[in-house]
C-alpha positions in Angstrom: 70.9 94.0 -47.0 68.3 91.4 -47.5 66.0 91.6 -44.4 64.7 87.6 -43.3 61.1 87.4 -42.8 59.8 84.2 -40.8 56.8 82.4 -41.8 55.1 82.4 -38.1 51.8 80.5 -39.5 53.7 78.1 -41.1 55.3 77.0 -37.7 51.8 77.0 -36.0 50.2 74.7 -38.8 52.8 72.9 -38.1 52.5 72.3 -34.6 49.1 72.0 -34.9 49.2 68.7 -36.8 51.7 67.2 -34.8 49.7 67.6 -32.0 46.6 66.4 -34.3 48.9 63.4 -34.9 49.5 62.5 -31.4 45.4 62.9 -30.2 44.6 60.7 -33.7 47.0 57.4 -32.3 45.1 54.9 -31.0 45.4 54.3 -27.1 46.6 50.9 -26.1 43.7 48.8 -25.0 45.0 47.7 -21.2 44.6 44.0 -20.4 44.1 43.4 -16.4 44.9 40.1 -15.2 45.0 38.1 -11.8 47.2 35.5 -10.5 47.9 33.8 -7.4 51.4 31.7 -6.7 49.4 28.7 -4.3 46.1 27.0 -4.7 45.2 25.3 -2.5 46.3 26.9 0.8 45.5 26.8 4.8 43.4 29.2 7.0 46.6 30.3 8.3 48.8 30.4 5.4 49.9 33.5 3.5 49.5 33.7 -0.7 50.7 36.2 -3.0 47.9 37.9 -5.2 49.4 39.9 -8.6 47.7 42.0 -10.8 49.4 42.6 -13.8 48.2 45.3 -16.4 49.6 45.2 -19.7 48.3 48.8 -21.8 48.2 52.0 -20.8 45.8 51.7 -17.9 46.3 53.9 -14.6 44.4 54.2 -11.3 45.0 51.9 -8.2 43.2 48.7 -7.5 40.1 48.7 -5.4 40.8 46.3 -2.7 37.5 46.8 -0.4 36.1 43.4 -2.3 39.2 41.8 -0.5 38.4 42.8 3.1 35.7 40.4 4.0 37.5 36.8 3.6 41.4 38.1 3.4 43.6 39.4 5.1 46.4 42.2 3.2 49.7 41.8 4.7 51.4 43.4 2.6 51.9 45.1 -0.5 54.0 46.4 -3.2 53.8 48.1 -7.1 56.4 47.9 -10.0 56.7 49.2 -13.7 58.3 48.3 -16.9 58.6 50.6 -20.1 59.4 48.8 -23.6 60.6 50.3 -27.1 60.7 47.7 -29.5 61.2 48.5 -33.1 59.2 52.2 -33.0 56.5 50.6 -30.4 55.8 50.9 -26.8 54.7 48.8 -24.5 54.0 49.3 -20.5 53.2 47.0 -17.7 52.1 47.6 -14.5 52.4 44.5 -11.1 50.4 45.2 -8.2 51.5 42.1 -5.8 49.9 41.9 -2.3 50.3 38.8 0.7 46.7 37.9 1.4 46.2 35.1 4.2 42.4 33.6 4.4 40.4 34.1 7.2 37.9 31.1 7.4 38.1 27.9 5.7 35.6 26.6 2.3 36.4 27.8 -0.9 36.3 31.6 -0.8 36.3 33.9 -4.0 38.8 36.5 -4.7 36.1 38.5 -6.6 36.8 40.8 -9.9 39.5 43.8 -8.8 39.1 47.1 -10.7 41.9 49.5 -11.7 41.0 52.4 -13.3 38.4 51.3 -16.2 39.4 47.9 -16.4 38.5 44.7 -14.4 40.6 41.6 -13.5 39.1 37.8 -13.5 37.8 36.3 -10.4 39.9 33.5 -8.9 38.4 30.5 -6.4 40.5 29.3 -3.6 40.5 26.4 -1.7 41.2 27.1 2.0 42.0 24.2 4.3 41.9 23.9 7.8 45.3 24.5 9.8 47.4 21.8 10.0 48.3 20.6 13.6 52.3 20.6 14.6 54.2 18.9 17.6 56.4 21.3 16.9 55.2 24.7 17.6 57.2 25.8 20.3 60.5 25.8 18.2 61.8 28.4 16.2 62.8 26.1 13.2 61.2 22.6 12.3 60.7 20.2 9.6 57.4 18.3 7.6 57.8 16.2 4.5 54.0 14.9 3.3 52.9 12.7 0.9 49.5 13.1 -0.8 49.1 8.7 -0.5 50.3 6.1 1.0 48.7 3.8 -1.0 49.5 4.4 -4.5 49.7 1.9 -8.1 52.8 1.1 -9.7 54.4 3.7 -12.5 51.6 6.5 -11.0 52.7 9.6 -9.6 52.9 10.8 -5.7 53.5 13.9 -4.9 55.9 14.5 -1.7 55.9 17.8 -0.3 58.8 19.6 1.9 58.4 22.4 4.3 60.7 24.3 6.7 59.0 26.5 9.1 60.8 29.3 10.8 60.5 32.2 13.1 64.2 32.7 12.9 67.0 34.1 10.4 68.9 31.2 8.9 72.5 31.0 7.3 74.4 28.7 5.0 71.3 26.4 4.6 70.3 23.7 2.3 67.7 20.4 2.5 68.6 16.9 1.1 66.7 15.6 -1.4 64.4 13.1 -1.6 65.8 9.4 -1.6 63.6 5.8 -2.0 64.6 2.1 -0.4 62.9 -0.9 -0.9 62.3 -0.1 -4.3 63.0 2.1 -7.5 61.4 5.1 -8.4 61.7 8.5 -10.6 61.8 11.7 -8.9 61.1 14.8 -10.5 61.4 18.3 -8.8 58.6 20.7 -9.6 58.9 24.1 -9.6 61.0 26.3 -7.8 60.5 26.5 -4.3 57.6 28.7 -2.8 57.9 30.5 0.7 55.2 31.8 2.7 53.7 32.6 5.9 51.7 31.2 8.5 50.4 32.1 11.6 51.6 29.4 14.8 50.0 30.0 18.0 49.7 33.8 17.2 53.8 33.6 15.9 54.3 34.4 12.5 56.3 31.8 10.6 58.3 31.9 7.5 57.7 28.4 5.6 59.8 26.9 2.5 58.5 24.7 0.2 59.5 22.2 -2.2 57.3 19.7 -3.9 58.2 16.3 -5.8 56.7 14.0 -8.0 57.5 10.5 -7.3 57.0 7.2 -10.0 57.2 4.0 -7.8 58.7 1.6 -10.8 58.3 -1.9 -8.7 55.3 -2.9 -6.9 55.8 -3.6 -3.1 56.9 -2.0 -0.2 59.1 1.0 -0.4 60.0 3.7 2.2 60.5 7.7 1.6 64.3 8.3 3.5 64.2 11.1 6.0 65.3 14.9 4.9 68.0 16.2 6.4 68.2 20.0 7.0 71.5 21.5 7.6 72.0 25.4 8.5 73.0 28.0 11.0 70.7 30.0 13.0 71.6 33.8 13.3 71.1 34.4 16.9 72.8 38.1 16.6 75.3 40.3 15.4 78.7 42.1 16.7 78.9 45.0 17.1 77.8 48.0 14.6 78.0 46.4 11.1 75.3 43.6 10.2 76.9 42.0 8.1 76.7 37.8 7.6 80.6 37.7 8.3 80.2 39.4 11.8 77.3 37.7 12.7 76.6 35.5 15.8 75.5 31.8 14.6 74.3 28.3 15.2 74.5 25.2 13.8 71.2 23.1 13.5 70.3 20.0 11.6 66.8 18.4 11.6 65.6 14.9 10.3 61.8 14.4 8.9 60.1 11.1 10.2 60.8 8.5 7.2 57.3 7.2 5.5 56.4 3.8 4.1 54.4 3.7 0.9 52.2 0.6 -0.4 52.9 0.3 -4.2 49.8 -1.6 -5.8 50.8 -3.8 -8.7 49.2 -3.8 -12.4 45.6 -5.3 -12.2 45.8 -8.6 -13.7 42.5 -8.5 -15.3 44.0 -6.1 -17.9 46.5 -8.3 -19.2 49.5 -7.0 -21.7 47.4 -4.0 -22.4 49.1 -1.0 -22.3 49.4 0.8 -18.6 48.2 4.3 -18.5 47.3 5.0 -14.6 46.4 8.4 -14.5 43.4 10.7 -13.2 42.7 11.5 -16.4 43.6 11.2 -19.8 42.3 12.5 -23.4 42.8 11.7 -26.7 42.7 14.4 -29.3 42.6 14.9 -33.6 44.1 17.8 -35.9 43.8 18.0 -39.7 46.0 19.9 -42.0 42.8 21.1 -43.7 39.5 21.8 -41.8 37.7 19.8 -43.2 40.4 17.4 -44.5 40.3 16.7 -48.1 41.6 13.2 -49.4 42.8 13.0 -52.8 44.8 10.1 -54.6 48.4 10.6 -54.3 48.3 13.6 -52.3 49.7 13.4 -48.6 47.5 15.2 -45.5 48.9 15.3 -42.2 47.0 14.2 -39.3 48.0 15.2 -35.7 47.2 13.3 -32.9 47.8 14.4 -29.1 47.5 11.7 -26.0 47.8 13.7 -22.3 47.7 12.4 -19.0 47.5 14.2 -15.8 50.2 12.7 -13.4 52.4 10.8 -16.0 55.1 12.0 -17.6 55.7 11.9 -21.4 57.8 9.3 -22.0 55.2 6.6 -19.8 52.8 7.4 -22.9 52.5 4.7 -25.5 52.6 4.9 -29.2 49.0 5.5 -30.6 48.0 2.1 -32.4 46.3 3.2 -36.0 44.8 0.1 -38.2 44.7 2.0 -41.5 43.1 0.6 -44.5 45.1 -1.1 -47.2 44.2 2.1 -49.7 45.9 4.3 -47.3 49.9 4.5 -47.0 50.7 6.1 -43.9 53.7 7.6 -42.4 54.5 8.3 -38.8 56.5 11.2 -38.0 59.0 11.1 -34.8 56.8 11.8 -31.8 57.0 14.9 -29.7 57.0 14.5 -26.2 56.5 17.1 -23.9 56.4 17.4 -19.8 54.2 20.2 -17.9 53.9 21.4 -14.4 50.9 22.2 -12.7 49.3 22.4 -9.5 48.4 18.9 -9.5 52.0 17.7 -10.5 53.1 16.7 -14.1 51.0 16.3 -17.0 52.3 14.7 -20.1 51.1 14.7 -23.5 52.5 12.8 -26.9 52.1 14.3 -30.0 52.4 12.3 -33.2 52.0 13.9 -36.9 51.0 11.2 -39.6 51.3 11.6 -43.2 48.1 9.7 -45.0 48.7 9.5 -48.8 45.5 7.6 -50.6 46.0 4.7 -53.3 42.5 4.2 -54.9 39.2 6.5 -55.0 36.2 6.1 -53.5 34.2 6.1 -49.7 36.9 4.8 -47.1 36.6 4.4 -43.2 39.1 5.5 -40.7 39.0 3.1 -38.3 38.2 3.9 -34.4 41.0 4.3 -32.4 40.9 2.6 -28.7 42.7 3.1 -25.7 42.3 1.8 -22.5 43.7 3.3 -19.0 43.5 3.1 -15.5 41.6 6.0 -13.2 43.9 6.3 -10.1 41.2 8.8 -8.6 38.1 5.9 -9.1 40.3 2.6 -9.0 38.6 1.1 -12.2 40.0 0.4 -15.9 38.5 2.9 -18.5 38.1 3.3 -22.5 39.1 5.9 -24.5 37.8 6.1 -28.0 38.4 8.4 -31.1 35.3 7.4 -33.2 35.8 6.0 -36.6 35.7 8.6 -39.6 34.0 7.6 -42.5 35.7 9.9 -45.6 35.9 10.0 -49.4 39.2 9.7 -51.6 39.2 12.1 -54.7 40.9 11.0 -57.9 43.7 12.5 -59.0 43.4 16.5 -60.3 44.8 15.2 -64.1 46.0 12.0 -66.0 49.7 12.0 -68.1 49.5 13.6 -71.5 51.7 10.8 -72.6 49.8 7.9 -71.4 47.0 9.5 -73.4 48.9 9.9 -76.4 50.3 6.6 -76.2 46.8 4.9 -75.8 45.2 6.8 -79.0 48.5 5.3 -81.2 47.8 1.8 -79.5 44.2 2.1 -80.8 44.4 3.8 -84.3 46.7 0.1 -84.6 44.2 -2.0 -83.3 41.8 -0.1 -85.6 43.9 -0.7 -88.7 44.9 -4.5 -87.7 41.2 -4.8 -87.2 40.4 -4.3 -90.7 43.1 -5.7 -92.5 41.8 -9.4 -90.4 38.3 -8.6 -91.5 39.8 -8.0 -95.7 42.0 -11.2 -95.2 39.1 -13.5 -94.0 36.8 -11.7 -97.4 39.3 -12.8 -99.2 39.4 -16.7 -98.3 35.5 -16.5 -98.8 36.5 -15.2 -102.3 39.0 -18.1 -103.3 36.5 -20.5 -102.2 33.8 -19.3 -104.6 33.2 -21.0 -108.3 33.4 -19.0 -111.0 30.0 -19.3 -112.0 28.9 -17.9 -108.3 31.8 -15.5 -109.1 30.5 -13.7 -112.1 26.6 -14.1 -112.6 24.6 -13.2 -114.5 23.9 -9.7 -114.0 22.8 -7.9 -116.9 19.6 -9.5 -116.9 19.5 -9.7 -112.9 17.9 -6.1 -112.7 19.2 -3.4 -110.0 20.0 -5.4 -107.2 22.9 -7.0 -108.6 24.4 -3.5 -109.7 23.8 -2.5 -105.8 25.6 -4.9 -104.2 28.3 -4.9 -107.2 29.0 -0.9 -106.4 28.7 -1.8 -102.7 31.6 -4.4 -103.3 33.7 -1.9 -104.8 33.3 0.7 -102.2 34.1 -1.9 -99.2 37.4 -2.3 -101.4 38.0 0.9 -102.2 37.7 1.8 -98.0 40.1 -1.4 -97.3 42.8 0.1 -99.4 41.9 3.2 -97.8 42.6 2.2 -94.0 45.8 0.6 -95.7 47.1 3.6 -96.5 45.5 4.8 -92.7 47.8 2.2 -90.8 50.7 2.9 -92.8 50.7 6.0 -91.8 49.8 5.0 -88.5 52.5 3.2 -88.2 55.2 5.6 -89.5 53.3 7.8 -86.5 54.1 5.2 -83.6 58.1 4.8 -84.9 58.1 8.4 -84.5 56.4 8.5 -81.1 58.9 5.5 -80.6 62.2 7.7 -81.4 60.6 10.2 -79.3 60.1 7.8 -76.2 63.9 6.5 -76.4 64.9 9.6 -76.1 62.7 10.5 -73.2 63.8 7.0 -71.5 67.5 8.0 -71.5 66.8 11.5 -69.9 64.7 10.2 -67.1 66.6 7.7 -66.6 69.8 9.8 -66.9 67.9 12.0 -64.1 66.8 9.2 -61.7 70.6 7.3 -61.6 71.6 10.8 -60.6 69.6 11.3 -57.7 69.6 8.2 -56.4 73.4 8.1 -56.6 73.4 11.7 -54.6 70.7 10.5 -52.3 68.5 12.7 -53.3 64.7 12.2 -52.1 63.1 15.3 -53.6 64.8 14.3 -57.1 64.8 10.9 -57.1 60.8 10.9 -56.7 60.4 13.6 -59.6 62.6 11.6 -61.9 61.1 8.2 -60.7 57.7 9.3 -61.6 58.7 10.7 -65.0 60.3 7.3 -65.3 57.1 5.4 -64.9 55.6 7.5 -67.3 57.8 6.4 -70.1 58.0 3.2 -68.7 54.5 2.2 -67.7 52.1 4.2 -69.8 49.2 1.5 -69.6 49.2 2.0 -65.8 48.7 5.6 -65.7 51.3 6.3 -62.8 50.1 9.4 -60.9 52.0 8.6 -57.7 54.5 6.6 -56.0 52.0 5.0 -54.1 50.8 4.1 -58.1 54.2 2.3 -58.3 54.2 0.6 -55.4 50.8 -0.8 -56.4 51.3 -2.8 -59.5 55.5 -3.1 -58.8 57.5 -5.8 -56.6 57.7 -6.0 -53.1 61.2 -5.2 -53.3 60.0 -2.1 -55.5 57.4 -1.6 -53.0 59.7 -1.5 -50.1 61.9 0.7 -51.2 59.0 3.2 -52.2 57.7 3.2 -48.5 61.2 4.1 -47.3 61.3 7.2 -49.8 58.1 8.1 -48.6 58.9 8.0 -45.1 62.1 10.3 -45.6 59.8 13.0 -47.9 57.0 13.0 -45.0 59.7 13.0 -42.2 59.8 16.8 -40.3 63.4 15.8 -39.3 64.3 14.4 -43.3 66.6 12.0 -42.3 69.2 10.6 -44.6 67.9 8.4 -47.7 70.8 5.7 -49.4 69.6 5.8 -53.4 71.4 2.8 -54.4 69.1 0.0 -53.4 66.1 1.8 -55.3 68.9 2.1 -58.5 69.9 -1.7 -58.1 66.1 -2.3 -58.9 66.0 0.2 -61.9 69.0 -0.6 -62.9 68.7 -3.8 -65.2 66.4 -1.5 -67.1 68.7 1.5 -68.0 69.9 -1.0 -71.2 66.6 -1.4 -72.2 65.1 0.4 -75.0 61.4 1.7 -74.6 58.9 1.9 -77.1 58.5 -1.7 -77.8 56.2 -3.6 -75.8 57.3 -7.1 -76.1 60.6 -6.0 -74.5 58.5 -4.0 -72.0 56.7 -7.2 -71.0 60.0 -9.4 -70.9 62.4 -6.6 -69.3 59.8 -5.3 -66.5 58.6 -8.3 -65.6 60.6 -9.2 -62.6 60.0 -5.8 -61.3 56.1 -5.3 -62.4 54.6 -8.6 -62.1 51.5 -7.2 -63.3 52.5 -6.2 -66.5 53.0 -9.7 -67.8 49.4 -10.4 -67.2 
């Protein structure tokens, strides 16, 4: 019988650095954070105050700091508990109904919990607002923040319904304009609240608009209609809504007329922007950018407004410089919803690709707009840049190659000129000036009689030089044929499968063979010294490559240009001259 002996100290050094495990993880830092659901509010409205921690804080908060200028109505705590892919993550809401309890601005001061501290928060508290209406036990308001506002800007329209009563099946009418068009935009949900009514406590919906008057004039804000039951009891022991005692009630709001101001006339067919504030803001790809010839960089720009919408925002006007091709990208609008009602910015990316080295300016860009809050016309600036435009990283091996050749022949066609014209000099000597004297002319004629001979002797020399020379280019001339066919093999391909990415990689090897002597390093290069057909077509393949959206490209009209020159055989420059011509006016010069 084999007896089984346990390894008790194994178990406990075990246990003990599991538990060593769980004291060495690293607590999660707790983030405390305050928000309030109204700002601005009145002396006798309620607000909701939450304070949300996010970590692994505990405690409850400390709410003496709120005694002195608020009121705690009420209060409530909840908890959430996350597992997400092996880690945890716990978040504590503390929400409490605070109403003010004098007017100003009042602070809701830093709250502890536990170690940590929330932000502190500013309110504006207004004076109670006065109501005809107090006595009932449901009642209507609608508000505007103006009546007096400029065409296109924004009014906000705000609708409450007070009640001290229990309501049933109820629902408000929205928002309707006469006299005159206009956009209305909801914001928000709507917020409910209490107040305090000649010592009543009263229950108050809220729902607030933003308004765009579209024509200047006149125009009137239609009544809002509630419609709803009132639950005056119930019957008998259940409560519920089926068995209880109700009554119809409708209420109208007073209609308001609103004075729309039309476009200053001083500011002509300038762009209208009436707002109460607007900014104008850069982004680089690189920080700082770097420019370098035919490289793209992308340059962000982002117009905002507060209290107009998006698509009210113009198209940012940029004057580039002739060196610079530039792309636009398709804008991105986007609407957001504050306290103040809707701000909307414009983002536009721009692809800048350089044509020539050296110090460039980026010109300033202006915009002008109109201040709702001071009445007067205003200038927005994005000052001028002043940068400098790298040249290209490297040059084409093969434009280098095919400029040595070119000059080893100019060399060689150099020299034979200069042996040709010795030559006639030669003929036209007698033959007593031919053959003097010169035994008995000492050791200058021997000099310049073994000087003669070696000038011959390196004639023949750089003869033999250019021959080879020659047999060199013929070879470099089989080899670009061959290179011509491929590329151009490559580029009728993509440009027949409407392929962007390919038909700029094959156009540029194109030029290489094609146009050595204008060292193509870009298709901004091309579009340089080629057609303005060429040119054209260039700017739409750009615009496609730099394009976040890459929208279809058609090939063929960029092919119908390079076609003519698929028969064409490279290598020999008088046929380059006469076959590119039409489609690189320069080369001809």
């Amino acid at each position: 019988m084999v007896e089984k002996r346990y390894n008790y100290r194994y178990y406990f050094y075990s246990l003990l650095l599991l538990a060593a495990c769980f004291v060495a993880m690293p607590v999660m830092a707790a983030t405390l954070t305050a928000t309030v659901d109204r700002n601005p509010v009145n002396v006798d409205e309620s607000f909701q105050l939450t304070l949300t921690i996010a970590g692994g804080s505990s405690g409850e908060p400390d709410l003496g700091v709120l005694e002195k200028d608020f009121e705690i109505l009420s209060r409530s705590q909840s908890s959430s508990f996350q597992m997400i892919n092996g880690r945890t993550s716990r978040q504590t809401r503390f929400i409490f109904t605070l109403m003010p309890k004098t007017v100003g601005t009042l602070e809701i001061p830093p709250i502890r919990v536990g170690a940590d501290s929330s932000q502190g928060i500013r309110m504006t508290v207004r004076p109670a607002k006065a109501s005809s209406q107090n006595n009932s036990d449901i009642w209507l308001d609608v508000d505007v923040d103006t009546k007096d506002v400029y065409v296109q800007a924004q009014m906000l329209v705000t609708v409450r319904l007070y009640r001290t009563v229990s309501l049933a099946n109820a629902s408000l009418s929205e928002p309707r304009i006469t006299g005159g068009d206009a956009v209305i935009e909801k914001l928000g949900d709507d917020s409910e609240y209490d107040v305090q009514r000649n010592g009543v406590q009263t229950r108050v919906v809220e729902r607030r608009y933003a308004v765009f008057p579209q024509h200047s004039g006149r125009l009137t804000l239609e009544p809002v209609v509630f419609k709803g039951q009132i639950v005056v009891g119930s019957s008998g022991f259940f409560s519920s809504p089926l068995l209880q005692n109700t009554r119809s009630k409708r209420l109208r709001s007073k209609s308001i007329t609103v004075n729309v101001r039309a476009k200053p006339a001083a500011l002509g067919n300038n762009a209208w922007l009436p707002a109460r504030k607007v900014t104008l803001t850069e982004k680089w790809q690189q920080n700082p950018p770097t420019f370098k010839v035919g490289e793209a960089i992308t340059r962000t720009l982002t117009l905002s407004a507060d209290g107009l919408m998006a698509a009210q925002l113009p198209k940012i006007g940029i004057d580039m410089p002739a060196e610079l091709k530039h792309y636009s990208d398709q804008a991105v609008l986007n609407n957001q919803q504050t306290v103040s009602g809707i701000s909307g910015s414009r983002q536009q990316k721009i692809a800048i690709i350089p044509t020539h080295a050296g110090a460039l300016e980026l010109p300033e860009i202006r915009l002008e707009w109109w201040n709702t809050q001071t009445g007067r016309s205003e200038i927005l600036r994005l000052p001028s840049r002043q940068i400098q435009v790298l040249a290209a990283d490297n040059t084409s091996p093969l434009n280098n190659i095919t400029a040595a050749a070119q000059g080893d022949v100019d060399a060689a066609q150099g020299a034979d000129k200069s042996a040709n014209l010795a030559a006639v000099d030669s003929d036209r000597m007698t033959g007593t000036e031919r053959f003097p004297n010169i035994l008995h002319a000492g050791f200058w004629p021997w000099l310049s009689l073994g000087l003669i001979f070696g000038w011959l002797a390196t004639v023949l020399l750089m003869r033999r030089q250019a021959s080879s020379t020659d047999k060199d280019v013929m070879a470099g001339q089989s080899e670009l044929k061959a290179r011509g066919r491929e590329v151009l093999g490559r580029l009728k391909q993509a440009c027949q499968q409407n392929d962007p990415v390919a038909a700029k990689t094959a156009l540029l090897a194109w030029a290489g063979v094609y146009l050595p002597e204008h060292k193509i390093m870009s298709l901004a290069d091309i579009a340089r010294v080629g057609s303005a057909e060429l040119a054209a077509q260039i700017d739409q393949l750009n615009a496609v490559l730099y394009s976040k959206d890459h929208p279809h490209w058609d090939g063929q009209a960029l092919w119908s240009l390079i076609a003519p020159v698929h028969r064409h055989k490279p290598g020999n420059s008088k046929n380059d001259k006469r076959m590119l011509a039409e489609l690189y006016p320069d080369i001809s010069k």
